[in-house]
C-alpha positions as CSV (number, residue, x, y, z in Angstrom):
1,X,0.0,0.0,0.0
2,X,1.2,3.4,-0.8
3,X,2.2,5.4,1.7
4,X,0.1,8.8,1.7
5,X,1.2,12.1,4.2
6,X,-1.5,14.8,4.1
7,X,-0.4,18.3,5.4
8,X,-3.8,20.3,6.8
9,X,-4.7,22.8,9.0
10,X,-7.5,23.1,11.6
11,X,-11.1,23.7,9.7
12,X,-9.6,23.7,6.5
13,X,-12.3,22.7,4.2
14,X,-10.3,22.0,1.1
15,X,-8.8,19.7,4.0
16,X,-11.3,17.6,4.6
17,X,-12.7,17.2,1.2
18,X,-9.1,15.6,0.3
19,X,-9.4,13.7,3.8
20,X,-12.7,12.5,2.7
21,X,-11.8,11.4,-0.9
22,X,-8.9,9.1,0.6
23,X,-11.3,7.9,3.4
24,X,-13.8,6.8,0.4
25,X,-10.7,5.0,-1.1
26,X,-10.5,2.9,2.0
27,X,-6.9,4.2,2.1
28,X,-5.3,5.2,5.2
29,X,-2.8,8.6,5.4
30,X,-1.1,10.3,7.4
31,X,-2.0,13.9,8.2
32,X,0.1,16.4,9.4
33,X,-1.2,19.9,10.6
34,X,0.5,22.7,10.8
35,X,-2.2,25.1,12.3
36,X,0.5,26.3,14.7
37,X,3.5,26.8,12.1
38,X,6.9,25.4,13.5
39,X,9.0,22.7,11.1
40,X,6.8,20.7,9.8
41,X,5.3,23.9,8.0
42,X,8.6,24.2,6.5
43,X,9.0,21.1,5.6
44,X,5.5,21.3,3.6
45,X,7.2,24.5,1.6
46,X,10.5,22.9,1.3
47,X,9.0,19.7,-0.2
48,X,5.7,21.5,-2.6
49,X,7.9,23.6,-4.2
50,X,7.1,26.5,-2.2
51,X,3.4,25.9,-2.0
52,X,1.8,27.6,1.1
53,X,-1.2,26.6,0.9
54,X,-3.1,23.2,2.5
55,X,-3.5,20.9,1.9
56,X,-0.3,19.5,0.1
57,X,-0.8,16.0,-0.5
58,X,2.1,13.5,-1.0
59,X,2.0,10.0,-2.2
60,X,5.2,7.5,-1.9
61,X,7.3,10.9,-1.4
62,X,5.9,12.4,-4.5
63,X,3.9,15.5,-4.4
64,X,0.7,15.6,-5.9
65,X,-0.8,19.6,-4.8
66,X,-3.5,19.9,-3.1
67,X,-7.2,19.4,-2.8
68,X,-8.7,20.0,-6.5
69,X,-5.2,18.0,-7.6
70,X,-6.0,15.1,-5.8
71,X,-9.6,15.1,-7.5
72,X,-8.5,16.2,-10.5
73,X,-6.1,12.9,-10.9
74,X,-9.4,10.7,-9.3
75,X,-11.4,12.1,-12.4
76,X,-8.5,11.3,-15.0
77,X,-7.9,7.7,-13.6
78,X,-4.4,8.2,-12.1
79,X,-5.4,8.0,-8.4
80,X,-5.9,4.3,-7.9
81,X,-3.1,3.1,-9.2
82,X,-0.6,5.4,-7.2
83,X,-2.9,4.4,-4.3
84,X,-2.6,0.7,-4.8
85,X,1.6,0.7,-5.1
């Protein structure tokens, strides 16, 4: 199974819908929130590119955006197999 790390923030509803698409997978992730900042925040820049926003969504260590990414590669078929790695 792949292994999926999910960086969020508290309330973020762009958040939960990408929670809630990987929950309807039957996958399970990892999620990481940076509400409060600190180095995991930074990490989440260093490894998006620079991407600030949440959340940023990796899969096996490679990054795949955020929310409207993740459904975006759902619509076009490429979600299951990176999920099923």
């Amino acid at each position: 199974m792949a292994r999926i790390e999910v960086y969020t923030k508290f309330l973020c509803p762009y958040c939960t819908r990408a929670k809630a698409l990987l929950t309807a997978k039957g996958v399970a992730f990892e999620e990481i929130d940076i509400s409060t900042g600190g180095p995991r925040r930074t990490e989440m820049i260093d490894r998006s590119g620079g991407r600030l926003t949440v959340p940023e969504i990796f899969i096996d260590g490679r990054h795949i955006g955020g929310s409207d990414d993740l459904a975006a590669l759902d619509r076009a078929g490429g979600l299951d197999p990176l999920l099923a790695a």
